[in-house]
N, CA, C, O and CB atoms as a CASP TS submission, in Angstrom:
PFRMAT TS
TARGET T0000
AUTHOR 0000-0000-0000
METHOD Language model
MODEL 1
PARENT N/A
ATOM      1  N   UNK     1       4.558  -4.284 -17.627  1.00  0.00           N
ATOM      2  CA  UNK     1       5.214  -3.312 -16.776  1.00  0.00           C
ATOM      3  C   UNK     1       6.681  -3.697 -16.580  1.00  0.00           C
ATOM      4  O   UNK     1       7.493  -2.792 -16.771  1.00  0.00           O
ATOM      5  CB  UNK     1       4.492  -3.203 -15.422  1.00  0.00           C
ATOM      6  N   UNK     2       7.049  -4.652 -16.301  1.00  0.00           N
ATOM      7  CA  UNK     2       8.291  -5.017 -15.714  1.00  0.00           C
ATOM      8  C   UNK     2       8.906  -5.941 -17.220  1.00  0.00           C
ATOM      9  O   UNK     2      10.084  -5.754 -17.522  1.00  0.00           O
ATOM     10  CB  UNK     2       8.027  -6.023 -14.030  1.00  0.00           C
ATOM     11  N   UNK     3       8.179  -6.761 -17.963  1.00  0.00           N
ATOM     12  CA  UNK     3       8.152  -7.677 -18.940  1.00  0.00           C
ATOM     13  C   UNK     3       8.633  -9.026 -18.565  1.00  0.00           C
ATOM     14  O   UNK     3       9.320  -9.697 -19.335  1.00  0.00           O
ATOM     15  CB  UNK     3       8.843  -7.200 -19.977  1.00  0.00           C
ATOM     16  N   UNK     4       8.380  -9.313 -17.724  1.00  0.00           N
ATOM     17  CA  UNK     4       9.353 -10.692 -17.238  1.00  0.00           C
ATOM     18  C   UNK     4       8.272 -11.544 -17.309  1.00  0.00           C
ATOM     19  O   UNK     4       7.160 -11.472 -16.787  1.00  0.00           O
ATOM     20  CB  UNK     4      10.192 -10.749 -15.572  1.00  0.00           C
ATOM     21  N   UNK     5       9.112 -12.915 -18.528  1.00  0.00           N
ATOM     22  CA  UNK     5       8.228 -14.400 -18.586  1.00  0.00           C
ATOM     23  C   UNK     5       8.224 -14.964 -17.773  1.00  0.00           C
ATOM     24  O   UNK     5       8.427 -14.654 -16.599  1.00  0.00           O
ATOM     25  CB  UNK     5       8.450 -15.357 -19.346  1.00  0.00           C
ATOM     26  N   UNK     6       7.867 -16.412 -18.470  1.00  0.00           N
ATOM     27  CA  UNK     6       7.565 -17.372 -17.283  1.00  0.00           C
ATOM     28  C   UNK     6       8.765 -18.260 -16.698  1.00  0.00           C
ATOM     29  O   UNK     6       8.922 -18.919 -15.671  1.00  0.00           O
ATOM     30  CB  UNK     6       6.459 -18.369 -17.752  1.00  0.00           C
ATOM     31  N   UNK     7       9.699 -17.910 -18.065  1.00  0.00           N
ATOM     32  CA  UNK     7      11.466 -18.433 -18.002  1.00  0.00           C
ATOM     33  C   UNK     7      11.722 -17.177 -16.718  1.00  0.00           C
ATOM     34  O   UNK     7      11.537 -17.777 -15.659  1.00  0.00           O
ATOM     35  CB  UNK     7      12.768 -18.097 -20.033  1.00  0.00           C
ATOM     36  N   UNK     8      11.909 -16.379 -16.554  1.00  0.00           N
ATOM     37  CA  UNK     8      12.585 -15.503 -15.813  1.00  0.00           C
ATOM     38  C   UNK     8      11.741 -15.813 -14.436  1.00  0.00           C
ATOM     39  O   UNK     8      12.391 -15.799 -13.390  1.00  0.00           O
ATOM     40  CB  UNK     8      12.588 -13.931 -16.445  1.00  0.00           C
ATOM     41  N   UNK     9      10.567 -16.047 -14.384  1.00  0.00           N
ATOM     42  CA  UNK     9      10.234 -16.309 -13.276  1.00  0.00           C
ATOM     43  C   UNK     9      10.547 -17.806 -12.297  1.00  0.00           C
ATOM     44  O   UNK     9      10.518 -18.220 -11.138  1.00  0.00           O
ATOM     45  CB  UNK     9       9.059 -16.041 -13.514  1.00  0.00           C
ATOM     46  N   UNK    10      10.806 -18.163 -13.487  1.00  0.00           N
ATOM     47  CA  UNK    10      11.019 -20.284 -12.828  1.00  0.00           C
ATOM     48  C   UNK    10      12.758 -19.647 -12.504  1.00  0.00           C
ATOM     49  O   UNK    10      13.207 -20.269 -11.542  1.00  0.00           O
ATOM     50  CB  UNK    10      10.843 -22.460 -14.857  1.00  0.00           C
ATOM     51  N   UNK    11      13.649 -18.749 -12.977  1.00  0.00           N
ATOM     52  CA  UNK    11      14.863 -18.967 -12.707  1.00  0.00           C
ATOM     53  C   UNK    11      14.641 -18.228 -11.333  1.00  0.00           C
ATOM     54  O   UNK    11      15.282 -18.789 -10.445  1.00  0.00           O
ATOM     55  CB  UNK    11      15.962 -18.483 -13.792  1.00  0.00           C
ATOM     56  N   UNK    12      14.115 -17.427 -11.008  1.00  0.00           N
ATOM     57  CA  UNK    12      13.739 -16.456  -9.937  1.00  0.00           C
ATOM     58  C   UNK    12      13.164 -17.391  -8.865  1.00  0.00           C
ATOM     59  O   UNK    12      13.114 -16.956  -7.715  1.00  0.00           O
ATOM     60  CB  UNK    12      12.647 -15.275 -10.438  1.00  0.00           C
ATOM     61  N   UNK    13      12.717 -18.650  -9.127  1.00  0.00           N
ATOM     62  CA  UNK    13      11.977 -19.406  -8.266  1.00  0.00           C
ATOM     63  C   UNK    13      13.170 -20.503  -7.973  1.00  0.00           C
ATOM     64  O   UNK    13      13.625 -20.463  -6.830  1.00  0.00           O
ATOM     65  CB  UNK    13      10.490 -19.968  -8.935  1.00  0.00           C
ATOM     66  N   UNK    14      13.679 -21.392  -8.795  1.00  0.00           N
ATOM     67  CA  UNK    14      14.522 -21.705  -8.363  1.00  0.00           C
ATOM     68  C   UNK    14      15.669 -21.036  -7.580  1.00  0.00           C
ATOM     69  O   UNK    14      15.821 -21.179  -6.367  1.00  0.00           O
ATOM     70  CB  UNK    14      14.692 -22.148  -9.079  1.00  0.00           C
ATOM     71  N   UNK    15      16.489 -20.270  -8.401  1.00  0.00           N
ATOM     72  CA  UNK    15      17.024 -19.126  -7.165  1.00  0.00           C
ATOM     73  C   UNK    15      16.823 -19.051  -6.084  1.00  0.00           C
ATOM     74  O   UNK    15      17.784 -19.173  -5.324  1.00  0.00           O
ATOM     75  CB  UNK    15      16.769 -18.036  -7.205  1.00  0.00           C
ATOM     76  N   UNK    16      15.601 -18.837  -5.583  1.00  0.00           N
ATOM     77  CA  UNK    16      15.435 -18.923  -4.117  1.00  0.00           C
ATOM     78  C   UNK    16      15.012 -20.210  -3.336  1.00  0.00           C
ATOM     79  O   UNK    16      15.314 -20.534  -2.188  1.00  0.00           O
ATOM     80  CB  UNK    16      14.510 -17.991  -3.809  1.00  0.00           C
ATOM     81  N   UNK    17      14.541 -20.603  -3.892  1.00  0.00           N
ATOM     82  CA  UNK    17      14.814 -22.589  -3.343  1.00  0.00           C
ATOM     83  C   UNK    17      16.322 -22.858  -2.946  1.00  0.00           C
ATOM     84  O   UNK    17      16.491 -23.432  -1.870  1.00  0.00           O
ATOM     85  CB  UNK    17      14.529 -23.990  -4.949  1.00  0.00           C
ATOM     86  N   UNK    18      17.565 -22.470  -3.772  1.00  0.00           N
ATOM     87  CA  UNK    18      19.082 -22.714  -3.996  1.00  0.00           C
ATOM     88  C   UNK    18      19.003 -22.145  -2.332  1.00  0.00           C
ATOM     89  O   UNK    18      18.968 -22.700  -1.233  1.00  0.00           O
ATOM     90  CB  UNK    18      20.148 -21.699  -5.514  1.00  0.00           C
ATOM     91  N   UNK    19      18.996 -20.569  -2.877  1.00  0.00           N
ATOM     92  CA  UNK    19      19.252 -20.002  -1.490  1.00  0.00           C
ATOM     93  C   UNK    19      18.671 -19.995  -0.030  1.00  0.00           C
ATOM     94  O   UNK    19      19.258 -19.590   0.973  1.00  0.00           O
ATOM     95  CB  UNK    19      19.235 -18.996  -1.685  1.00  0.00           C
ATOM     96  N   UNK    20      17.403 -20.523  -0.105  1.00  0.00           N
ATOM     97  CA  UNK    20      16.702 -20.036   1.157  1.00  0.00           C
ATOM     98  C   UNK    20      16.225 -21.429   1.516  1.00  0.00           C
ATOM     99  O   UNK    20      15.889 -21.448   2.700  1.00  0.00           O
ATOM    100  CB  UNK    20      15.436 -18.801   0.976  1.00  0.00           C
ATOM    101  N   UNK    21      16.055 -22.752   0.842  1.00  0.00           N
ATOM    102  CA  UNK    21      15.980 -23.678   1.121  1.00  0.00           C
ATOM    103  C   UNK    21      14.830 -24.289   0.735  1.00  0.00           C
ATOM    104  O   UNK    21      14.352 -23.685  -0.226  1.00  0.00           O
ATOM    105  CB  UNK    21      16.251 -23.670   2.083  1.00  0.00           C
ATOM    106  N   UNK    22      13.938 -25.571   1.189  1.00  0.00           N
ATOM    107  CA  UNK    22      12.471 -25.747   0.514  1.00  0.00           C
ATOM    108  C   UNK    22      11.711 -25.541   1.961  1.00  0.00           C
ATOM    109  O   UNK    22      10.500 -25.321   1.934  1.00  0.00           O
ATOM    110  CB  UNK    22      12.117 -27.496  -0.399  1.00  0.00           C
ATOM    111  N   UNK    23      12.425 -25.612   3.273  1.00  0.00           N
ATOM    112  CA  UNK    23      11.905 -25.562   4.242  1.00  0.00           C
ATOM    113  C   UNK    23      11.737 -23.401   5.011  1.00  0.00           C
ATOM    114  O   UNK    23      11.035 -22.809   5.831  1.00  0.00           O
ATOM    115  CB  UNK    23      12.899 -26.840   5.027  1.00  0.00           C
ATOM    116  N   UNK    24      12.480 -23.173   4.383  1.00  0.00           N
ATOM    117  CA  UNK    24      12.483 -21.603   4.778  1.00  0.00           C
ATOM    118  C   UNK    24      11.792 -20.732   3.569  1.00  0.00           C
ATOM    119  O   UNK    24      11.477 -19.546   3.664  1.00  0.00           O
ATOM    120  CB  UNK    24      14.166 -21.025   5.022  1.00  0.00           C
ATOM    121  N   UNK    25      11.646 -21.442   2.584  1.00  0.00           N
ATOM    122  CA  UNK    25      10.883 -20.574   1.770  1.00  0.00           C
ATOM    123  C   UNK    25       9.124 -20.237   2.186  1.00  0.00           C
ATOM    124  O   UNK    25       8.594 -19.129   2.105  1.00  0.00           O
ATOM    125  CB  UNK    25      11.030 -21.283   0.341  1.00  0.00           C
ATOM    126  N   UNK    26       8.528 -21.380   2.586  1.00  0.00           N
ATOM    127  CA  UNK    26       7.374 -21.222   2.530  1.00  0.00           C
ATOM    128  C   UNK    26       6.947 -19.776   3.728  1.00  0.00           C
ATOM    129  O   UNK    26       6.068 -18.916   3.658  1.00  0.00           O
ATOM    130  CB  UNK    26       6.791 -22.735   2.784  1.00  0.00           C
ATOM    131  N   UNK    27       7.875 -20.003   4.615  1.00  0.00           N
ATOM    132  CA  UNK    27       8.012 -19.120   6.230  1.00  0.00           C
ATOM    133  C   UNK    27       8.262 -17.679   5.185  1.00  0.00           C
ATOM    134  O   UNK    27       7.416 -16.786   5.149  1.00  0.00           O
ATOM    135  CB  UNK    27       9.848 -19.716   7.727  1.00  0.00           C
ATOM    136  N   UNK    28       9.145 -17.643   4.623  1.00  0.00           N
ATOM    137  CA  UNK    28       9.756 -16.292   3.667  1.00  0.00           C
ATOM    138  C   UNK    28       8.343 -15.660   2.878  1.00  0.00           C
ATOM    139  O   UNK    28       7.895 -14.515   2.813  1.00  0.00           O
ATOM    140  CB  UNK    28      11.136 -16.934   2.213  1.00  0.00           C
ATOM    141  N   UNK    29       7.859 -17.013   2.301  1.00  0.00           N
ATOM    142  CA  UNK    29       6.390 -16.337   1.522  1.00  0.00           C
ATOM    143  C   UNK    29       5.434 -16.038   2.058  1.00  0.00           C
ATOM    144  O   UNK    29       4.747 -15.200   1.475  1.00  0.00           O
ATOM    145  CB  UNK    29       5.727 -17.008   0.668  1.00  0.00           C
ATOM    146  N   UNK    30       4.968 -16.533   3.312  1.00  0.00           N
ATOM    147  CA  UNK    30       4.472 -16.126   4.194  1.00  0.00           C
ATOM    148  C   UNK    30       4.542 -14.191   4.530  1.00  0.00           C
ATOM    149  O   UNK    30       3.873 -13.181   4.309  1.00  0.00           O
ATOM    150  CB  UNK    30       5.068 -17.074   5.089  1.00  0.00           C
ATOM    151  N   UNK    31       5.860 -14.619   5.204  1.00  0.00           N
ATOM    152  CA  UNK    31       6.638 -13.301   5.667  1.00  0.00           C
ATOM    153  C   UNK    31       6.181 -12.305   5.166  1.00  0.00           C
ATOM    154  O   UNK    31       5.624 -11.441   5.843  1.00  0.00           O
ATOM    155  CB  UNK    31       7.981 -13.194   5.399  1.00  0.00           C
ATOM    156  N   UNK    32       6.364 -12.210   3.542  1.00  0.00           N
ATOM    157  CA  UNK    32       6.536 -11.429   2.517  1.00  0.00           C
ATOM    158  C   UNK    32       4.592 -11.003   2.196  1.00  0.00           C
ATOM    159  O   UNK    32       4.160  -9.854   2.276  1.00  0.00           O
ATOM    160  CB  UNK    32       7.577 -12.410   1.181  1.00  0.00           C
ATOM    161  N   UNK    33       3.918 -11.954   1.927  1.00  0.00           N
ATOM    162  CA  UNK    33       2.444 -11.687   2.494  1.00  0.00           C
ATOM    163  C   UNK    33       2.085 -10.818   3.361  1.00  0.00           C
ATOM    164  O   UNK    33       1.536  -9.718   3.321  1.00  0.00           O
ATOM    165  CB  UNK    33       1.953 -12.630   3.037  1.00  0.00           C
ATOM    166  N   UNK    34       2.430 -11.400   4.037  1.00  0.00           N
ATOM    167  CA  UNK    34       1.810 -10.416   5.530  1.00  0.00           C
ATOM    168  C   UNK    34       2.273  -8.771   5.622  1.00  0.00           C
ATOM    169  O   UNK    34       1.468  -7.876   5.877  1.00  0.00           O
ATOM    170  CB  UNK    34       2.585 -11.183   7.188  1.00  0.00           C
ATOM    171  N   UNK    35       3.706  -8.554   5.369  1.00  0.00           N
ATOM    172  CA  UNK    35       4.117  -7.693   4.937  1.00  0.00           C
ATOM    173  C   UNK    35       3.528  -7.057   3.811  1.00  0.00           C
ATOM    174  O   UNK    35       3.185  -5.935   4.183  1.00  0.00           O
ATOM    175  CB  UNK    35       5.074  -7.965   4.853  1.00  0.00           C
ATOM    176  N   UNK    36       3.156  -7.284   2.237  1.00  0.00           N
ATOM    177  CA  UNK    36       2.228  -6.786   1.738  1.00  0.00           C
ATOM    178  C   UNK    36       0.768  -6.572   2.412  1.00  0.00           C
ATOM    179  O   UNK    36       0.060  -5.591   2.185  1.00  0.00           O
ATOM    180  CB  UNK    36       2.234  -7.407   0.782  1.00  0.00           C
ATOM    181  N   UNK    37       0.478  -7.488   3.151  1.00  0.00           N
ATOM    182  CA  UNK    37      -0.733  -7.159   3.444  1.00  0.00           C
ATOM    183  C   UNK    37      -0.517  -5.618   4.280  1.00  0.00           C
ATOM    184  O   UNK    37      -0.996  -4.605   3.770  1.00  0.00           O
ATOM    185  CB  UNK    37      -1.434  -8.433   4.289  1.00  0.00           C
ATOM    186  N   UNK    38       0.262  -5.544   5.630  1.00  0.00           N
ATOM    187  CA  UNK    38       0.130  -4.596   6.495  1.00  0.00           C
ATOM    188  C   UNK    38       0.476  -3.511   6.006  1.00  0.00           C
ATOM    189  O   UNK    38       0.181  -2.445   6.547  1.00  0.00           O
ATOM    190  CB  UNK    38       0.685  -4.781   7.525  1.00  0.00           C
ATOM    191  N   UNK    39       1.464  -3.625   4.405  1.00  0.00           N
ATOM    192  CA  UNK    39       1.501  -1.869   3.922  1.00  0.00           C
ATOM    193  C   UNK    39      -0.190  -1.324   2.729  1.00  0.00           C
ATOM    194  O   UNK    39      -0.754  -0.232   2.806  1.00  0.00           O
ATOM    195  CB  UNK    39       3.503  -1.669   2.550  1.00  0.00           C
ATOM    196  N   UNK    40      -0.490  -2.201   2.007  1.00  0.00           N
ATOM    197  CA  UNK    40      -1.830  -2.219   1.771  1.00  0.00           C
ATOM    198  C   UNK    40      -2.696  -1.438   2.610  1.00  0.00           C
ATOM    199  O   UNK    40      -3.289  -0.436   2.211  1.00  0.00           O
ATOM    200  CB  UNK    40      -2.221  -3.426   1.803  1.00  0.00           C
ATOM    201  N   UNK    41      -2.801  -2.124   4.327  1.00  0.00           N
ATOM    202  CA  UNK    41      -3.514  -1.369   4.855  1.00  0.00           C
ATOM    203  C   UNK    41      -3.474  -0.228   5.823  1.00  0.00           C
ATOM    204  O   UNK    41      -4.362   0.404   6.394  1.00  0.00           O
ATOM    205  CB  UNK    41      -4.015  -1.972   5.123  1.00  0.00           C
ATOM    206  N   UNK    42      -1.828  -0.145   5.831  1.00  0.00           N
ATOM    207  CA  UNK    42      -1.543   1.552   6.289  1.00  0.00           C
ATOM    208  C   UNK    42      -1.750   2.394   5.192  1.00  0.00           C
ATOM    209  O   UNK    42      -2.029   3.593   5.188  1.00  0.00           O
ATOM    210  CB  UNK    42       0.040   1.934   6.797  1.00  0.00           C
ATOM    211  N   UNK    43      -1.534   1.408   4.010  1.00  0.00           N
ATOM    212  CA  UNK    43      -1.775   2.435   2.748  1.00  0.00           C
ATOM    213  C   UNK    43      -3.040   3.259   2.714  1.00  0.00           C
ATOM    214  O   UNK    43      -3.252   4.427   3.040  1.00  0.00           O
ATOM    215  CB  UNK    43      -1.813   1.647   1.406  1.00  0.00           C
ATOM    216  N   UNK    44      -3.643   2.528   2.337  1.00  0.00           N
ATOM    217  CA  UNK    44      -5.225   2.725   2.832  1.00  0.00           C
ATOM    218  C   UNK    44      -5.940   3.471   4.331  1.00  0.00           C
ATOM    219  O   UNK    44      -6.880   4.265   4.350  1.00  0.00           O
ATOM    220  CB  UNK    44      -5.694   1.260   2.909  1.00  0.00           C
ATOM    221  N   UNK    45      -5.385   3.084   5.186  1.00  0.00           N
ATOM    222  CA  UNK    45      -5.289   3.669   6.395  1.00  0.00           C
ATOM    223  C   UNK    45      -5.139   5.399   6.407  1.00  0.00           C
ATOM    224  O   UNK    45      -5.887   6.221   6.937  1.00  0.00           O
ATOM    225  CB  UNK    45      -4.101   2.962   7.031  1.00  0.00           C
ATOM    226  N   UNK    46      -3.735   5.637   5.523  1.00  0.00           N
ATOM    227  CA  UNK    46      -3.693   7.180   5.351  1.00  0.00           C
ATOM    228  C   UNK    46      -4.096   8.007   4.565  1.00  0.00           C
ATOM    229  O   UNK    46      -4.017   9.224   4.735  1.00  0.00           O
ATOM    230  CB  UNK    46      -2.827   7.551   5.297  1.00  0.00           C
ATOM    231  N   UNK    47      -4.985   6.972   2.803  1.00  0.00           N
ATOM    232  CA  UNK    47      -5.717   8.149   2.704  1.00  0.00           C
ATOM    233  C   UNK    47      -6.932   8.407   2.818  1.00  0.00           C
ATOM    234  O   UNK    47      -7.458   9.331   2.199  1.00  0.00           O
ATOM    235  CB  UNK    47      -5.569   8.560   1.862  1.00  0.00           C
ATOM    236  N   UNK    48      -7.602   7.587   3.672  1.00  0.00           N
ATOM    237  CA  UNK    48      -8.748   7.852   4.339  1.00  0.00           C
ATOM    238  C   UNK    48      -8.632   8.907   5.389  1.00  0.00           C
ATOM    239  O   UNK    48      -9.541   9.713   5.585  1.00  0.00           O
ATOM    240  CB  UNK    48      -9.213   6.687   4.873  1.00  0.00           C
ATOM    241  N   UNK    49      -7.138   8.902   6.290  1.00  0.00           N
ATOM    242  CA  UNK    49      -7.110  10.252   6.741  1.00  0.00           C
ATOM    243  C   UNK    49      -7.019  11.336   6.370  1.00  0.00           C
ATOM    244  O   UNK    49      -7.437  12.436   6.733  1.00  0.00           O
ATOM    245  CB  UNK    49      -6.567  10.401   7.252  1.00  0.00           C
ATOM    246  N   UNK    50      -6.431  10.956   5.605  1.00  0.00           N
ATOM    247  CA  UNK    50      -6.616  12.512   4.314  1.00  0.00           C
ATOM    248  C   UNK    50      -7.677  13.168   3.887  1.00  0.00           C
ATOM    249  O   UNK    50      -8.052  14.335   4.006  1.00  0.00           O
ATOM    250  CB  UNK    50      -6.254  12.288   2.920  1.00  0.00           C
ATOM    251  N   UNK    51      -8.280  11.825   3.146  1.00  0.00           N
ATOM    252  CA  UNK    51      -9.655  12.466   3.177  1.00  0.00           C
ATOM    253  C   UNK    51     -10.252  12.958   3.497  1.00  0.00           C
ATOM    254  O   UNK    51     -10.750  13.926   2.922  1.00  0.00           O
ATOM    255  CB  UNK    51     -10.224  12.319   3.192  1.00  0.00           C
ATOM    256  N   UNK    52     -10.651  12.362   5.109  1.00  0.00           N
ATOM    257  CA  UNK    52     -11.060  13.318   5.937  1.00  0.00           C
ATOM    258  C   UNK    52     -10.882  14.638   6.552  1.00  0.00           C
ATOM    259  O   UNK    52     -11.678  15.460   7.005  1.00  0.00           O
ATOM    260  CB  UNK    52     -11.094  12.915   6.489  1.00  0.00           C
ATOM    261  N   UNK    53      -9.141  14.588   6.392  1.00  0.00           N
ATOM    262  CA  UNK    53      -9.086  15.912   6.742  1.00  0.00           C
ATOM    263  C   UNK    53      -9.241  16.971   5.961  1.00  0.00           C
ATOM    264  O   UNK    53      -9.587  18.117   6.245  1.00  0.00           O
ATOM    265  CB  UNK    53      -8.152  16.098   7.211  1.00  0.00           C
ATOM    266  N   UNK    54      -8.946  16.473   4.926  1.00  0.00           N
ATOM    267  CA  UNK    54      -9.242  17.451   3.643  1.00  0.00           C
ATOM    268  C   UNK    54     -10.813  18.119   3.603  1.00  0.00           C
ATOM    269  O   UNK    54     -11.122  19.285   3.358  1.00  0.00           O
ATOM    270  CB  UNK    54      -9.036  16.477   2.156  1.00  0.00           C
ATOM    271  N   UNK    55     -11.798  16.818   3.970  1.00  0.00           N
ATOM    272  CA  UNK    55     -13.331  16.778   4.010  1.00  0.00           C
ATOM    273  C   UNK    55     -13.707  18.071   5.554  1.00  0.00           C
ATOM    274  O   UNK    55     -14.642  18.866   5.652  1.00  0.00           O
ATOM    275  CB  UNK    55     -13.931  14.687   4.361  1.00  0.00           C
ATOM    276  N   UNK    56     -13.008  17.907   6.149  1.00  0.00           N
ATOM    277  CA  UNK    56     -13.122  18.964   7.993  1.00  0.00           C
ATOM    278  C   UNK    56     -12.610  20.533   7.302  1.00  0.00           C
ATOM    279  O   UNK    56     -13.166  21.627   7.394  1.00  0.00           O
ATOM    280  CB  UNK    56     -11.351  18.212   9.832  1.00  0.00           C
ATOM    281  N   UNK    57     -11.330  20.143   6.588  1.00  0.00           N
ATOM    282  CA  UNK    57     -10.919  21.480   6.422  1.00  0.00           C
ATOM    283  C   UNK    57     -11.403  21.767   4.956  1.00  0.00           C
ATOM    284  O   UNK    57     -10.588  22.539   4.450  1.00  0.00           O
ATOM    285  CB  UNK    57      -9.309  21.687   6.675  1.00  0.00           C
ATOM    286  N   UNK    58     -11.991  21.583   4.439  1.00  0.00           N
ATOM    287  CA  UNK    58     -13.344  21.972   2.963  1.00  0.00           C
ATOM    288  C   UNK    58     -14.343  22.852   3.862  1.00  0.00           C
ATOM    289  O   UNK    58     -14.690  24.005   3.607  1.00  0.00           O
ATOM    290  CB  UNK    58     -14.534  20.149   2.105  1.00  0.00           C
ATOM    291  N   UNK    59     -14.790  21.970   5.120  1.00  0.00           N
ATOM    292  CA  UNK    59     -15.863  22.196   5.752  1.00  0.00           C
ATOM    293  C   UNK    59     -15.634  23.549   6.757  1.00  0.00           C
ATOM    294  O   UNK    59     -16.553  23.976   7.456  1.00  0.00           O
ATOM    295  CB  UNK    59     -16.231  20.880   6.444  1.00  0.00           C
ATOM    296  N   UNK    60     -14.499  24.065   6.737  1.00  0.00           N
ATOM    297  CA  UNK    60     -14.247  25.302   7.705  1.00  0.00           C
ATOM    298  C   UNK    60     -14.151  26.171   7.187  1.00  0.00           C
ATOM    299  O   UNK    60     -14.526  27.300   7.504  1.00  0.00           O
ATOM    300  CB  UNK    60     -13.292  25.404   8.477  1.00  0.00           C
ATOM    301  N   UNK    61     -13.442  25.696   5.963  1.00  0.00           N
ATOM    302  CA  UNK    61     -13.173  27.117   4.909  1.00  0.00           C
ATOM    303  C   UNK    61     -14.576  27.659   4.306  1.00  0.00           C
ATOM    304  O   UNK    61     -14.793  28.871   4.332  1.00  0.00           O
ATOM    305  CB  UNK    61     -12.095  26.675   3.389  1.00  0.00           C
ATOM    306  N   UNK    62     -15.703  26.597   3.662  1.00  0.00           N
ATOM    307  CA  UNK    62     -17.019  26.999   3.498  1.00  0.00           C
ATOM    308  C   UNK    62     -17.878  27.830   4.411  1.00  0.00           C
ATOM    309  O   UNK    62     -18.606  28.744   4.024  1.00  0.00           O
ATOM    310  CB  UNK    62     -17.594  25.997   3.348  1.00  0.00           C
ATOM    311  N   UNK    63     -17.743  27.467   5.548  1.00  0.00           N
ATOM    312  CA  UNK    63     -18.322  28.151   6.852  1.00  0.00           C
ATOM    313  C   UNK    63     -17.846  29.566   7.252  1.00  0.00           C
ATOM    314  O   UNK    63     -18.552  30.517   7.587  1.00  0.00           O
ATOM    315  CB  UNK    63     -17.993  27.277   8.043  1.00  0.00           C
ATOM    316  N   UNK    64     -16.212  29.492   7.126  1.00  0.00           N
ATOM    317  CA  UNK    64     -15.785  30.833   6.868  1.00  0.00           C
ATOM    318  C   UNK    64     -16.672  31.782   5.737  1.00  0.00           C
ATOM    319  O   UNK    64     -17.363  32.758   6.026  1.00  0.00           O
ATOM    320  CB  UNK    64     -14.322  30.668   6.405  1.00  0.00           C
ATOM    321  N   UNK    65     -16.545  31.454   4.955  1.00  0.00           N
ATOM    322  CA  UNK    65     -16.975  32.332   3.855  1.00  0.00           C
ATOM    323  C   UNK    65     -18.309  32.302   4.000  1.00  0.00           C
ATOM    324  O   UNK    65     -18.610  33.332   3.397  1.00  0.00           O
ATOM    325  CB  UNK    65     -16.552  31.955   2.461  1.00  0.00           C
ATOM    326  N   UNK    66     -19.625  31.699   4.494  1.00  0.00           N
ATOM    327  CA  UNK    66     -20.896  31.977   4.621  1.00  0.00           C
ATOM    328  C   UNK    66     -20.839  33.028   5.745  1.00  0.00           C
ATOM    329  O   UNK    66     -21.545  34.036   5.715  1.00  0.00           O
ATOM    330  CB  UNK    66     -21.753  30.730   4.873  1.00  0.00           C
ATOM    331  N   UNK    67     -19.767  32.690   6.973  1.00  0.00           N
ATOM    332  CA  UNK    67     -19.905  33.880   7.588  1.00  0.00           C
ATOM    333  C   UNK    67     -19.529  35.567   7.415  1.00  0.00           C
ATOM    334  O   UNK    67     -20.043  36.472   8.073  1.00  0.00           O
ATOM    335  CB  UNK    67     -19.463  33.522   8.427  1.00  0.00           C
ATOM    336  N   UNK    68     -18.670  35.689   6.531  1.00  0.00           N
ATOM    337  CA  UNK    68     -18.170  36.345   6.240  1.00  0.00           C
ATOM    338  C   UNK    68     -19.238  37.655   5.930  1.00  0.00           C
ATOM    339  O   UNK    68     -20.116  37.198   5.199  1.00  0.00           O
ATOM    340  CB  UNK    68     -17.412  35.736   5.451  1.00  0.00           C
ATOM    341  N   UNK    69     -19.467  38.911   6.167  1.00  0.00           N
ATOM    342  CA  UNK    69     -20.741  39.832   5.739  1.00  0.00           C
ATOM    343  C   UNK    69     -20.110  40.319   4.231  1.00  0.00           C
ATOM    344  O   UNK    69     -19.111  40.853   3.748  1.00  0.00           O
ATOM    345  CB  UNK    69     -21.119  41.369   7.012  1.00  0.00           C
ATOM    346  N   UNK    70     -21.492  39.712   3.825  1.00  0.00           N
ATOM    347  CA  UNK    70     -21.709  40.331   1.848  1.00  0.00           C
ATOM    348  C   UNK    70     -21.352  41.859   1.723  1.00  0.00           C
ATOM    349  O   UNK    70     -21.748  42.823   2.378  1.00  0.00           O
ATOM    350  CB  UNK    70     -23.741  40.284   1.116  1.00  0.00           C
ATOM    351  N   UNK    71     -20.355  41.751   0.524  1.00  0.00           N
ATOM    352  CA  UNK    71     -20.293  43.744   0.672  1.00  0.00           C
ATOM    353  C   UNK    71     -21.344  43.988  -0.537  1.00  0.00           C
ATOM    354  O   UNK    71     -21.660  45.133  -0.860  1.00  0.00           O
ATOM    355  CB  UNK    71     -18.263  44.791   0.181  1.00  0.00           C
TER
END
């Protein structure tokens, strides 16, 4: 997807050791975790609402139309 080795990744790793330190990185990866984690599960979070609403309003529109009198 992206194509990046294992060279591009060690320069990407060092890089941020340079910049962020050996003591602020681990806090940063952390950070960055948790943050994936909590969009993951709003992710998830909204389309289960969807679903459902989609599943309520399937379920009204069907009901409409059973009520509806046969011509």
């Amino acid at each position: 997807m992206f194509n990046v080795g294992p060279g591009e990744i060690m320069i990407v790793g060092v890089l941020a050791l340079v910049l962020f330190g050996p003591k602020k990185l681990p806090e940063l990866g952390k950070a960055l975790g948790q943050g994936l984690g909590n969009f993951k599960k709003s992710l998830t979070d909204a389309q289960s609402e969807l679903k459902t609403a989609l599943e309520v309003e399937e379920k009204q529109s069907t009901q409409e139309d059973s009520a509806k009198p046969q011509a």
